[in-house]
N, C-alpha and C positions, 0 to 999 in steps of 0.2 A: 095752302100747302106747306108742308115741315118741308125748312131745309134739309136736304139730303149730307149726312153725314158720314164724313170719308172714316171708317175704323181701320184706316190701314196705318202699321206704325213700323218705322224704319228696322231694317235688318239688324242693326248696329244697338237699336236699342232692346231688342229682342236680345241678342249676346250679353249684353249687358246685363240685364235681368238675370240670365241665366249664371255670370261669373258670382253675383251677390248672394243668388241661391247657393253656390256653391260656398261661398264664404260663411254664409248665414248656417248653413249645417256644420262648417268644419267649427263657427263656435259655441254653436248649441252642443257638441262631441266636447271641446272644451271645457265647458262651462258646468255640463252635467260630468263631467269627469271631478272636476274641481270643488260642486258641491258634494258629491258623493265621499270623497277625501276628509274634506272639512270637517261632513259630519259624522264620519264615521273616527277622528281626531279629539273634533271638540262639538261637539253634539250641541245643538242650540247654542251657539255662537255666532256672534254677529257674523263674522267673515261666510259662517255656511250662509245667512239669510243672504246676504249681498252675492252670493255665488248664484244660491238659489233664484234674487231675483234678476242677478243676467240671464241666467237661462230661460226665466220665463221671456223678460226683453227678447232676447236672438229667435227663439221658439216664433214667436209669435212673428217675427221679419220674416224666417222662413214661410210660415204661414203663406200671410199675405203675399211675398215675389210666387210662390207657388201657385197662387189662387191667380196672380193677375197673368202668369207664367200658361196657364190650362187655356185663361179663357179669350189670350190672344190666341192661342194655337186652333181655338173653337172658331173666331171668328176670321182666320186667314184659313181656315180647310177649306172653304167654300171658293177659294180666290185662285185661280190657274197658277201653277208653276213656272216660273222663268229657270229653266235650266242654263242656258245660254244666252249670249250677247243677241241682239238680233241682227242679221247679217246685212251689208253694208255691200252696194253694187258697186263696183271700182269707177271713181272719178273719173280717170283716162283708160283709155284704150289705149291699146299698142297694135299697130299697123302692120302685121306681116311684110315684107317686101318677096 
């Protein structure tokens, strides 16, 4: 028998995922701003390729945290919701008199 393997991966690095995706677009927005600049400046110009080739760099991060972003969300749909803590019966009691 295949060991049974756990695909459940922490809250925390889900968020995380998700702040890098957000990072990864605000520099691909940069970066394709920056080459668009360059070469419409100085048209084949090294500086436009090195703009051009971060954007394809960040483009391609996006990508990937995107792909790996889906197919966590594919593989915890299937897994129940924890909305809430789960509830704790009170240690002591207290005695009416």
């Amino acid at each position: 028998m295949a060991p049974n393997k756990d695909h459940s991966i922490s809250l925390r690095a889900v968020r995380q995922l998700h702040r890098m995706r957000t990072f990864y677009a605000a520099a691909v927005l940069l970066w394709a701003a920056s080459a668009a600049w360059v070469g419409w400046e100085h048209p084949g110009s090294r500086q436009m390729w090195v703009s051009a080739l971060f954007l394809l760099v960040f483009a391609g991060l996006l990508a990937m945290t995107s792909l790996w972003l889906r197919r966590l969300q594919d593989v915890g749909a299937d897994k129940p919701a924890h909305h809430a803590a789960p509830r704790r019966t009170p240690s002591r009691r207290q005695v009416n008199a």
